[in-house]
Each structure stands twice: as structure tokens, then as C-alpha cells.
C-alpha positions in Angstrom: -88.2 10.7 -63.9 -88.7 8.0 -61.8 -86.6 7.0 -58.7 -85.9 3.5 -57.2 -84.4 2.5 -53.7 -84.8 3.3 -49.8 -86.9 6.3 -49.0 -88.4 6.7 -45.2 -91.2 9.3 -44.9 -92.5 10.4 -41.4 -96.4 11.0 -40.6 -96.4 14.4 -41.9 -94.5 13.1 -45.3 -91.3 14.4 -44.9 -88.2 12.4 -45.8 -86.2 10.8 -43.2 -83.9 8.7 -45.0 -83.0 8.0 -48.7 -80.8 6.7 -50.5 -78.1 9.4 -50.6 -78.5 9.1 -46.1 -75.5 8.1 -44.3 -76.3 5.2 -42.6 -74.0 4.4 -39.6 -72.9 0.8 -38.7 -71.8 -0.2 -35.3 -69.1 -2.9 -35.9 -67.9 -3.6 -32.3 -66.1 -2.1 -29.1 -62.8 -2.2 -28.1 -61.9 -1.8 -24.3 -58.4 -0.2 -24.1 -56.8 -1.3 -20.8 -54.1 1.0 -19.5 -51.6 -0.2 -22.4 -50.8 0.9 -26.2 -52.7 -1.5 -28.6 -54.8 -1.7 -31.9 -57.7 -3.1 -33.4 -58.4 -3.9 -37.1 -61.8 -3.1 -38.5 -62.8 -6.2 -41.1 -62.8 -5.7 -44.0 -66.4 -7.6 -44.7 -67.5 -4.0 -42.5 -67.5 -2.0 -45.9 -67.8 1.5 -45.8 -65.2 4.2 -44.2 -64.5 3.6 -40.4 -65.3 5.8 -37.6 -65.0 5.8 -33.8 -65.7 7.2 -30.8 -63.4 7.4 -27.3 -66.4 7.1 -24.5 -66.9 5.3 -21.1 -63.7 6.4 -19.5 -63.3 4.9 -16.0 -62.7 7.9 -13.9 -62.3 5.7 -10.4 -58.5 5.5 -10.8 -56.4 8.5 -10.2 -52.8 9.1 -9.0 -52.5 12.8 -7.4 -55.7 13.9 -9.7 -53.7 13.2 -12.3 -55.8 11.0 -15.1 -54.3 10.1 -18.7 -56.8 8.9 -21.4 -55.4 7.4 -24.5 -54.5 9.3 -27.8 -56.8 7.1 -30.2 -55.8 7.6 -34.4 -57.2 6.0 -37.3 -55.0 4.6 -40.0 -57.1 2.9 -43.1 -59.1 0.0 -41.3 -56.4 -0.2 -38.0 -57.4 1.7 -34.9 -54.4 2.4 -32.4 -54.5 3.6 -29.3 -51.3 4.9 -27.0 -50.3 7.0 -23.7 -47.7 9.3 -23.9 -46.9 9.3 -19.8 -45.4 6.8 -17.5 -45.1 3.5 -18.5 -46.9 2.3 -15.7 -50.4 1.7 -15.1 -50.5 3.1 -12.5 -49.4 6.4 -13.5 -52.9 7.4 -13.7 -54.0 6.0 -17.3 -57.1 5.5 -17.4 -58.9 2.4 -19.5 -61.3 3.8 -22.3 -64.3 2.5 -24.2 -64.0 2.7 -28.1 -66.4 2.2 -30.1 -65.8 1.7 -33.9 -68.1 1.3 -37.0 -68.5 1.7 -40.7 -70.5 4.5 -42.7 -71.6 4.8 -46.3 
């Protein structure tokens, strides 16, 4: 039986990619300042989102202590909050998110 759609072979023939391949899709980045917020993903990104919590800036510290943000996912909204001080300067430190879609 024949099959139709995306199939990526390397030199040696061996299959890379078909059609049954999650394919990741970077959708955008979200810098999280040293505040509680959220993002919503679009919905013209179809496909379930993902993210990662990278680039931290490690340059600001209060008594080596450092708080990064607790990031969670809740359908398409992205939230991102600090359980310590109120304050900046309490050590939070400003995180890189980076979010996408995969099928």
C-alpha cells in the first residue's frame, strides 16, 4: 500500500522525518522581569504548547540568595510568579521563556 506525505531520508537512506514526526514550532519569547505575569500563546499557533525557562540573569543577587520564577502552563496562557519578597530586589531574578507549538 502506498503512502503519501513528508518523508526526509538521510545519505545512507534512513528516515529522519515523516509524517507521524513531531515537529516543534518556536512561536516567540517572553522576558519575565522580576514581577508575576502571563502570556497567551495564539491561537493561529495550532498544535499543543510547550516551553522552556532559560537565560536566567545570574548578575543580581541579595546575600547569594537568587529566586527564579515558578513558570505553569494552563491551556494556551503561560504564567509566571515568585513566591518570595515582593520586592525586586529580593533577589528575583528575570528569566528567558521561550514558548512554542508541537504536533
Amino acid at each position: 500500500m502506498a503512502t503519501y506525505g513528508l518523508r526526509v531520508r538521510d545519505a545512507s537512506g534512513n528516515v529522519l522525518v515523516d509524517i507521524s514526526t513531531r515537529i516543534l514550532r518556536l512561536v516567540g519569547t517572553v522576558q519575565t522581569g522580576t514581577t508575576n505575569g502571563s502570556i497567551t500563546v495564539p491561537d493561529d499557533a495550532s498544535g499543543t504548547v510547550f516551553f522552556m525557562l532559560t537565560g536566567q540573569d545570574r548578575s543580581v543577587t541579595n546575600s547569594g540568595y537568587a529566586e527564579i520564577p515558578k513558570v505553569t502552563l494552563s491551556g494556551r496562557t503561560i504564567s509566571w510568579t515568585f513566591s518570595g519578597s515582593t520586592t525586586p530586589s529580593s533577589g528575583r531574578i528575570s528569566s528567558l521563556i521561550v514558548y512554542g507549538v508541537h504536533s
